[in-house]
Structure formats: C-alpha cells, structure tokens
N, C-alpha and C positions, 0 to 999 in steps of 0.2 A: 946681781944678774937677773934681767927681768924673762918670764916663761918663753918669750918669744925666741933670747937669746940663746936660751937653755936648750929649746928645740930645734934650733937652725941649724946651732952647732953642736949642741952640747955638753952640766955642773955646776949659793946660800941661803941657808936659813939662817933668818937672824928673829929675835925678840922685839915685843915690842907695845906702844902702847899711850895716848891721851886724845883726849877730840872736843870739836866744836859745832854745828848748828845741824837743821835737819831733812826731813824729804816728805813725800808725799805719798801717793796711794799710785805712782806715776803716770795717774792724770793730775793736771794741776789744782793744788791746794786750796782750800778755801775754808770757811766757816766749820768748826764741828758741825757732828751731826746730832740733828735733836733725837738724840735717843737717850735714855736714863741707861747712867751708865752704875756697874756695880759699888761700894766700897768697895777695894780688895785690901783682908786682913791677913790675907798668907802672902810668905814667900816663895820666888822657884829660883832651881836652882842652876846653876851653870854647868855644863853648856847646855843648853834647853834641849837641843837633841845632841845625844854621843854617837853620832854614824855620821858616816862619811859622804856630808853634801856641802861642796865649797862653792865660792864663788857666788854668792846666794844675788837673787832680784828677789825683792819682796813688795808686795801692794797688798791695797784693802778693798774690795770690793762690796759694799755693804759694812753687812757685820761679820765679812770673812777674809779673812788673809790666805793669800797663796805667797809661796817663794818656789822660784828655780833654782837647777843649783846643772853645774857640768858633769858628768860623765865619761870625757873621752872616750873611748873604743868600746863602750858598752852600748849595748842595746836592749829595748829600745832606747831613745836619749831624750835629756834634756826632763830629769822627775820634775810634775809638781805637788808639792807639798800644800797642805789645807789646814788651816787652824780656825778656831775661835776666839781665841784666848793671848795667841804669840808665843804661847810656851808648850802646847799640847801639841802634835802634829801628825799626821794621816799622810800617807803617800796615796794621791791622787789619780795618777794618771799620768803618760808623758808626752811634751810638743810634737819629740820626734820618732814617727812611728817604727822608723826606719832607717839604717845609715846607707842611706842610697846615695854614697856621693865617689863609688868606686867599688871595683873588685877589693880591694884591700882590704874593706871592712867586712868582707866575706869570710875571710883567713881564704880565699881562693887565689891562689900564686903568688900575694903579697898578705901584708899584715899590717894594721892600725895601731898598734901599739901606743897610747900619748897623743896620739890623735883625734880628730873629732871633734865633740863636743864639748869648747873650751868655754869660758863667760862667755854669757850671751844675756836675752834679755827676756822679762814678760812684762805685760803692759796689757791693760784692760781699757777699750775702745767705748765708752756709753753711747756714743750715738748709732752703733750697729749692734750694740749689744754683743763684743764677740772681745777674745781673748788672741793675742800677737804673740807671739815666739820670734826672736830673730836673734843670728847669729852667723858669725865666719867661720868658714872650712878649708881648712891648709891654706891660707892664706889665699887662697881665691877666689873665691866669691861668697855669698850674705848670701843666706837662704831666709825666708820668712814661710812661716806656720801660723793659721789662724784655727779656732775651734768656740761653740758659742758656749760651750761649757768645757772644764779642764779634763773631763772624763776622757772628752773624742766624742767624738769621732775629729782629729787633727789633721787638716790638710796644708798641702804647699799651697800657698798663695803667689807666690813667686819666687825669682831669682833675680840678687842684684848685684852687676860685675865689680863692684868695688865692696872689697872685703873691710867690711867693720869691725876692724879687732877689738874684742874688749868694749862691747857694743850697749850703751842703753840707749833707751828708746823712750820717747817724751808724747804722751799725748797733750795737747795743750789745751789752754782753757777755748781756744775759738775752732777745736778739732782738729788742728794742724800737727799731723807727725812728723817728729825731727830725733835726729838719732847724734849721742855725743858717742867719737870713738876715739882708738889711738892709742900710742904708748910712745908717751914722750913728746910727743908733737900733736897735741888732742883739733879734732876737727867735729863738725855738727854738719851735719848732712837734714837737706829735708828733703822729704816722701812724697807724690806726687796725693792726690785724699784719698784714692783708692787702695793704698802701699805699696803698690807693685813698683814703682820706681824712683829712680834720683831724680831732683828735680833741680838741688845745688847742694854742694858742698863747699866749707872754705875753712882753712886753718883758724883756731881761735882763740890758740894759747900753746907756747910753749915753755915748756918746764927748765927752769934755773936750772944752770950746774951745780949749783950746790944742795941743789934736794935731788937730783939722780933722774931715776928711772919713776913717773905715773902711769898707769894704766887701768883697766877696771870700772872703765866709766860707768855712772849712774847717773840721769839725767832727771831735774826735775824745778817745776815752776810754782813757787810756793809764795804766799803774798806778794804776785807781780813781778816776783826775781827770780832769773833763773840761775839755777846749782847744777855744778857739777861736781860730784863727788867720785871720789879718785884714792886709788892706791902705789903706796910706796912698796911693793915689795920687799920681803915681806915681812915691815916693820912699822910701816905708820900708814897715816891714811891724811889724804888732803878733801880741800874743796874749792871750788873757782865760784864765783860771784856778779852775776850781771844784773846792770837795772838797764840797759839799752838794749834788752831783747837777746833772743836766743844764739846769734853769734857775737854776743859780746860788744864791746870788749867786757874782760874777764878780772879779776881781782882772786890772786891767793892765799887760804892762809890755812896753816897746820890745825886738822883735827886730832891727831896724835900720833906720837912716837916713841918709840921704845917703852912703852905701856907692859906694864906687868898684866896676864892675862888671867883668865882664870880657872887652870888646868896645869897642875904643877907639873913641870916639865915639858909644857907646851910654849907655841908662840905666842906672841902680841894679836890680839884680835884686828883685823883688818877684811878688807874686801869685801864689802857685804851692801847693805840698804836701808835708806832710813823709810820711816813710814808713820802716820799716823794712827791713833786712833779715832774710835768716833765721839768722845769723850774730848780730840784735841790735844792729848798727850802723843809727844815722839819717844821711838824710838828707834836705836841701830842692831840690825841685825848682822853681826860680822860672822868670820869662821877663825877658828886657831888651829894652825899648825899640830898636830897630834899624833905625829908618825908613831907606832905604825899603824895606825887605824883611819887615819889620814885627817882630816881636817872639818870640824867640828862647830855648828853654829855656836853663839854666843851673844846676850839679847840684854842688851843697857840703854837703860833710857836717857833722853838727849833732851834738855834745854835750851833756850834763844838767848842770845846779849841782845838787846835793846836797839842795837843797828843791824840783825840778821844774820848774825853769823853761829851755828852749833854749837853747841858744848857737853862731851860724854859725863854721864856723872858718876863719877867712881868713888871706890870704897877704901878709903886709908891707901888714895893715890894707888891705885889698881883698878881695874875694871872687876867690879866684882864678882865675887862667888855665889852671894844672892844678893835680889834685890823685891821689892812689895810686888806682886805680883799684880800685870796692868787690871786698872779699872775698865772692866768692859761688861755689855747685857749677860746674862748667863747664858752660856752655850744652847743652841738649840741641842744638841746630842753629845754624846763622849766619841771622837776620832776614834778610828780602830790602831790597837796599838803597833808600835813599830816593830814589837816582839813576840813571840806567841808560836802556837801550833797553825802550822796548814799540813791539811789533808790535801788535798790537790782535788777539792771538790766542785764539780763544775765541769765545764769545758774549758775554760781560758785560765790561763796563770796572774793570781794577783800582781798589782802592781808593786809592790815590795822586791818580783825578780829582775832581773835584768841579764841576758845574756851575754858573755864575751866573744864580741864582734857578732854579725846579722846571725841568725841560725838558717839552718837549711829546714823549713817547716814542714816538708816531707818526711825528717827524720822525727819526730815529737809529736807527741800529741796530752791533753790533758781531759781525761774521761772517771773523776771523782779519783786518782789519782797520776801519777806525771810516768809516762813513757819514754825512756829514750833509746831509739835507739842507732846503733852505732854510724855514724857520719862522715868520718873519715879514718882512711888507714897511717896510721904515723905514730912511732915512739916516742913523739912529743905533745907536751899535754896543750902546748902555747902557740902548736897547730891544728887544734883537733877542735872539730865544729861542736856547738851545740854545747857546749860548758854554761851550767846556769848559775849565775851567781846571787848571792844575796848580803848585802850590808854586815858587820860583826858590830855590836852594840857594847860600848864601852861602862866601863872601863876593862870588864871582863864578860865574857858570854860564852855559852858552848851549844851547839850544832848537833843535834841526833836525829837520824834517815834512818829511817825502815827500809831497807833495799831489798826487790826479790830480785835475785842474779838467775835465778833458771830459765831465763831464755839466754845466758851469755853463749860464745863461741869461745874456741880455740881462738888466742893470742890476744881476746878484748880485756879492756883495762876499766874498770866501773869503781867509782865510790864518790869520798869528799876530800877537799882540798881546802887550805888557807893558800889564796890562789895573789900571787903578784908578781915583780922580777924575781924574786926568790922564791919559793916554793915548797910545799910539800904535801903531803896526802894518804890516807887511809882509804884502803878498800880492798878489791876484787881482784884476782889475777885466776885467768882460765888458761890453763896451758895442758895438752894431749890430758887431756878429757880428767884433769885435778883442778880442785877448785883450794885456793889458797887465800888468807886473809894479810897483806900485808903492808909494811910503813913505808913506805918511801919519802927521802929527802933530796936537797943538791939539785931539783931544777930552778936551774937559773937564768939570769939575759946580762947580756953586756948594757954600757950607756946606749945603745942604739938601737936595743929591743928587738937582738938578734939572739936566736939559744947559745947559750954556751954548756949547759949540762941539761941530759934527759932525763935526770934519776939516778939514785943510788936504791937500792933493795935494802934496808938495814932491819928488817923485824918482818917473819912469818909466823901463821898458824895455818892448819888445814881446816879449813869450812866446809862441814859437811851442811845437807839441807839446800836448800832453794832459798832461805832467806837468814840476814841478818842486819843486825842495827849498829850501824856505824857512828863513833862520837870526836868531836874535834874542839877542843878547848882552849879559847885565844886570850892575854893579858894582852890588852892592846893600850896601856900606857905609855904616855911619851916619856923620851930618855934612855935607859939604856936599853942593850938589846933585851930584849921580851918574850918569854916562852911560847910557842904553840905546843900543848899535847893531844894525841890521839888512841883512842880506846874501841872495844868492840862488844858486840854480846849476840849471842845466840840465842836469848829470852828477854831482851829488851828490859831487864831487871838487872841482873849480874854484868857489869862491865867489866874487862882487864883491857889493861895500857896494854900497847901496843909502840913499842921505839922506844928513840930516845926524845926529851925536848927538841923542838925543835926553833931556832933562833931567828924569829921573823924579823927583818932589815928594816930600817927605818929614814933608808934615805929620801929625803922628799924629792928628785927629781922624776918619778913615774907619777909623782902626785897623787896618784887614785891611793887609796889604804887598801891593807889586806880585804879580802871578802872569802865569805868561805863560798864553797862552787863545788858543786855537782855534776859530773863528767860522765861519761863514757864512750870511748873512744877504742878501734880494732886499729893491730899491728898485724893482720896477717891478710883477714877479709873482712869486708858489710855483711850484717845480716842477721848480727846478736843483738841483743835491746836486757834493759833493767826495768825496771816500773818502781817507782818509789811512791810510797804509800802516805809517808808519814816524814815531815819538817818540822821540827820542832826551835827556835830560839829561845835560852833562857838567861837568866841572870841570878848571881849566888843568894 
C-alpha cells in the first residue's frame, strides 16, 4: 500500500533491496569536474546520518551537496542538508518557511497531522544562480520556493493547480524545467522558463501489474538520456529510460528489491537520489525504514552497464555497512554537528529545530536562551501551540534542558517529550501554587491522528526552586518495541529516573520517528512562560 493509499484512507512495511544505473546533480550530467579529487583511504559508515530525513532529493552544486528530505506537519518544512563529503552533514536551512497552506497547520480548529510536506524536490538553476523547492499539498496543488542561497532568505515563487505528487524536478541541459511525477501512472510536466507555470503535461509511463505501486520520482538527464528514478514501496526501487527526450517513451528496469539493508532490523534501502561527484563517481543516497526513529539515509555507490543502465554495488549481496569513503577535494571546513549543546544563543533558533505545526510567534522568543511561553489552553499536548522539536540521533541518544519554571502558572504543563502518535514526557506540573516534577505516559492518536488519551500521571516528585534539568533517553532501534527513559536533577549533576520505561511504537504509518520536544502549554489560563537555558544532544 503506497502513502497516498495509506492517507486517503488509511494501514506495510516490508524489506528490501538491489539496484542499477545513476543520476546527476539534477541539472543535466556531463563531464567531471576538473578538480583534483582526494584518495579516500577510510571508510564511513552506514547509515551516513541516523536522524530522521526521508524521502531524500540530493544534488551537487560545485564542491557541495545539498539533500532535502519531508517533514510533514513540522515547521518550518522541507530541511536542507549540506555536505562536503556525502557522508558528513549540517542542516542548512529550510525551502519552507512556513506552512501557510491552512488553519490546520496552525493546530487552530483543525490539525495536520501526516500532512504537508511529503517528497518533494530541490534542484539548482545555474543560469539564475538560484536554488527550486517544489512540491504538492494535500493533493491540491504544487507550490514552488526559490532562494539564491539554501540559508533564505526562501520565497514562494508561485503556485501551480496540478499537484505533483511525488515530484522531481529536472533542470536541463538547454534550461528547460520539467517535472516527473505520479504514483503509478508517472507524468512529466513542463515549466513555462520563468517556473511559475504548466506549459504541458502528458502521461509517460505506466507501471506493470506485476511490480505494483511507483512513486517517488527523481528526474534526471545524464549522457543525453533521460532517468526516471522511482520507488516500489517500500521495498525496491526502479528506473525508466529515454533516448527520445523527456517524455519518452520510457524503458524499465529493476534497481532493487528485497535488498538486505544496512541497519539490523531495518528496511531495504529505497527512495532517495543518485548524484555525482566531481571526480565522476555516483552515487545513491536512499533512507531505511528505522522505526521508531524513523527513517534513515543510506549512501552506496552506483556503477553503469555499458548501455546505461545503474547498478548498486553491494557487500556480500547487501547494501552495505560500510563502504571507501568518496574521493573528493578536502572539505573547505568541518559541518556543524547534528548533535551537541545549544544554548539558545542569539536571537533565532538554529536550524536543527523544527516546530509541531506553525507556532504562534508572539508566544516565543529566543534572546541567548529560548522562552516560551504559554499558547494555548488544552489538556492535550497534540493540541498545544509552540511544541519545539528536535531529531533523536540513533541508535541511542539522550536529551538534557535546563528549564527555569518560575514564571509558570496555575494548571501550565512545561518540560520534554519523546513526542509521536504515542507519547510521553517528563516535566513540570503547577497546580494551586505546588510545583511538582512528574512522568507521564498513554498519549495517544488513533490511525486518523485524532487524540484518543491525554496522559496517565505515573511518577511524581515535589520541585522546589525555580529551576531544574530535565533528561529523556530514547533506544531508537528498529524491531521490537524500544525503551524511552526519563530522569531529573536539581544540580544538573545527580539525576534520578523518573517512571517506568516507556515503550515508544514503531508503526510506520505517521512516518515521521519519535522526536524529543519541548512544550508548554496552560489547562486553566495564558500567561505562564519557561525559558530554557540549556539543550544538550548526546550519545553513549
């Protein structure tokens, strides 16, 4: 059952795993670049990043690679990621500044839940020098984002009424944008030269019954042919084939399936992008399945047969666990890492955060550290504005906030969360003027990302002071279910547990993996605020 299926109506994950030929920088292919490229006599290892960016678009621009990846009901949407290397990676910045595509994504009346920002595409423009974002929203329409640098400043460029599901985007060698999309019945749309609009579209391949459901397009023109690369959810991966230009006709043939991946417990590598170097080496940058931390790039390099067609190169028939690591210039600098301390120094929140659904940015602010305060009134945490989340870095990681509660209220709820349709959290409880430190488990959502529990209270202490350090430690392996623990300390030295385990779920249909998240939110009235001083991500 392909995403589309899954969210129309609503319920598999299966395994999987082999491939064949490659892609570009998604402007069209040509010559290396003369640049001296390194030996590389180390290995890296798989999965190149363990956090949770699926759906990956990858290109090169220069001597640097960007990849996008989806987000659904996060804000802002649509990260992009920055490497050197292909295996080091920095979060950049993101397409989408904002999910202005409804109240919904406000948590105002309604709710996004699995919505949003699904595949979509990046694509780098040389003859304006500017950087493309585009992608479909609840099946209604294409929005496109341009920006001349991945930092932002990101603006709409337009809106186009025919929704490109599962959209790549093709700059071509003579500047001409054309977009492959579809699930199941793949179409190429072209762009008028400014992008703002359709200019044609026409079917240009549809998929045998007996390979199922593609989707996932990635679109690219590499020695005069152009590729479409495609996903079997989510278990293998395809690719179509033209020498008569960009609609075809098409030619297909299996890149892989049922591919042992490389993340025990995980799926078959799929959905992702191939990409050059400057050196002239490809490679695929796919994600695996990794519930409950969700889904996880993975970076194997790709070979040609002789007539044009891909081929993964794997390790004792697997995609492997490691592989030489690519030959490329040596980094002009080292990325900032994925994990580490933030102080909330500055005025703006790194890009590492991402909100659940738009925030209300009257309630927050970040002044060398992060304010929040209270947003909305609700005993549920799955309607409470301004929840800030951040990625949990596998295969295990843990989460420590400095929090001062002394500006909380009567009935506000403040701490951290390993935050999904399942739930739970460690923090803050003010009620008639006590202040209490406690676990809560049991919030949950049905398949329609409606609440079905608001909490259970299983574990207090009494907090005295204005400040403590809250801790939340997640095993995010796939397979069976998986512990979250949460602990506390009053000197940010001595911690005690707090609860019992708690058993984060690992069904893939929310897609998105646990994230731990930062909340506070009033059950009685506005008006209380925390300030959190101190973010810390580590690993054992």
């Amino acid at each position: 059952m392909d995403r589309r299926q899954a969210l129309t109506a609503a319920g598999g994950l299966v395994t999987g795993a082999f491939l064949p030929l490659a892609g570009a920088s998604r402007t069209a292919a040509s010559a290396p670049d003369a640049e001296p490229a390194l030996a590389a006599a180390s290995e890296y290892t798989n999965p190149v990043i363990w956090q949770d960016f699926a759906d990956i678009d990858v290109i090169r621009v220069g001597a640097t690679y960007y990849a996008s990846a989806s987000t659904m009901h996060y804000s802002p949407g649509a990260p992009v990621l920055r490497s050197y290397d292909l295996v080091n990676w920095e979060i950049a910045g993101h397409s989408v500044p904002v999910l202005d595509f409804g109240a919904k994504y406000d948590l105002n009346g309604a709710r996004g839940y699995v919505r949003g920002i699904w595949a979509s595409s990046l694509a780098y423009r040389p003859s304006n020098r500017t950087f493309y974002w585009l992608g479909q929203i609840d099946f209604a329409r294409t929005y496109v984002y341009t920006a001349t640098a991945v930092e932002g400043p990101w603006n709409r460029l337009t809106t186009i009424s025919t929704p490109y599901y599962d959209a790549g985007l093709l700059v071509d060698s003579d500047d001409t944008l054309y977009v492959a999309y579809g699930n199941t019945t793949i179409s190429v749309a072209q762009l008028s030269p400014d992008g703002r609009n359709q200019v044609r579209t026409q079917q240009v391949f549809t998929t045998p019954s007996s390979v199922g459901t593609l989707e996932g397009a990635r679109f690219y023109k590499i020695n005069g042919q152009y590729y479409i690369f495609l996903t079997r959810p989510a278990n293998g991966q395809y690719i179509l084939k033209s020498s008569s230009g960009p609609f075809g006709p098409y030619t297909m043939r299996q890149v892989l399936l049922d591919l042992r991946g490389p993340i025990p417990g995980g799926g078959v590598p799929h959905q992702g992008g191939l990409v050059q170097t400057q050196g002239g080496a490809w490679y695929y940058l796919a994600f695996v399945d990794a519930y409950p931390g969700g889904r996880m790039p993975a970076l194997a390099p790709v070979t040609w047969t002789p007539d044009g067609w891909p081929v993964v190169q794997l390790v004792n028939g697997a995609w492997g666990t490691s592989y030489p690591h690519p030959a490329v210039p040596t980094p002009p600098r080292q990325v900032t890492p994925l994990i580490g301390v933030d102080t909330f120094d500055g005025t703006t929140l790194k890009p590492r955060w991402e909100w659940n659904h738009n925030p209300d940015n009257t309630k927050w602010s970040v002044d060398n550290g992060l304010t929040l305060r209270t947003a909305t009134v609700t005993n549920d945490l799955y309607w409470a504005r301004n929840t800030l989340t951040h990625r949990i870095q596998g295969p295990t990681s843990t989460a420590t906030v400095q929090l001062d509660h002394s500006a909380m209220r009567d009935g506000d709820r403040a701490g951290l969360a390993l935050l999904r349709d399942s739930s739970a959290w460690i923090g803050v409880k003010r009620d008639g003027g006590a202040t209490r430190v406690v676990m809560v488990n049991r919030l949950t959502m049905d398949g329609n990302w409606n609440t079905t529990g608001t909490g259970t209270e299983v574990a207090s202490a009494p907090a005295s002071g204005g400040r403590i350090w809250l801790r939340a430690t997640a095993d995010i392996r796939p397979g069976t279910a998986r512990p979250g623990t949460f602990s506390y300390s009053t000197d940010g030295t001595t911690f005690t547990r707090l609860g019992p385990a708690f058993s984060m779920g690992n069904d893939w249909r929310f897609f998105m993996g646990y994230r731990f998240a930062l909340f506070n939110h009033a059950t009685q009235a506005l008006g209380g605020a925390v300030r959190v001083t101190r973010f810390e991500l580590s690993t054992p």
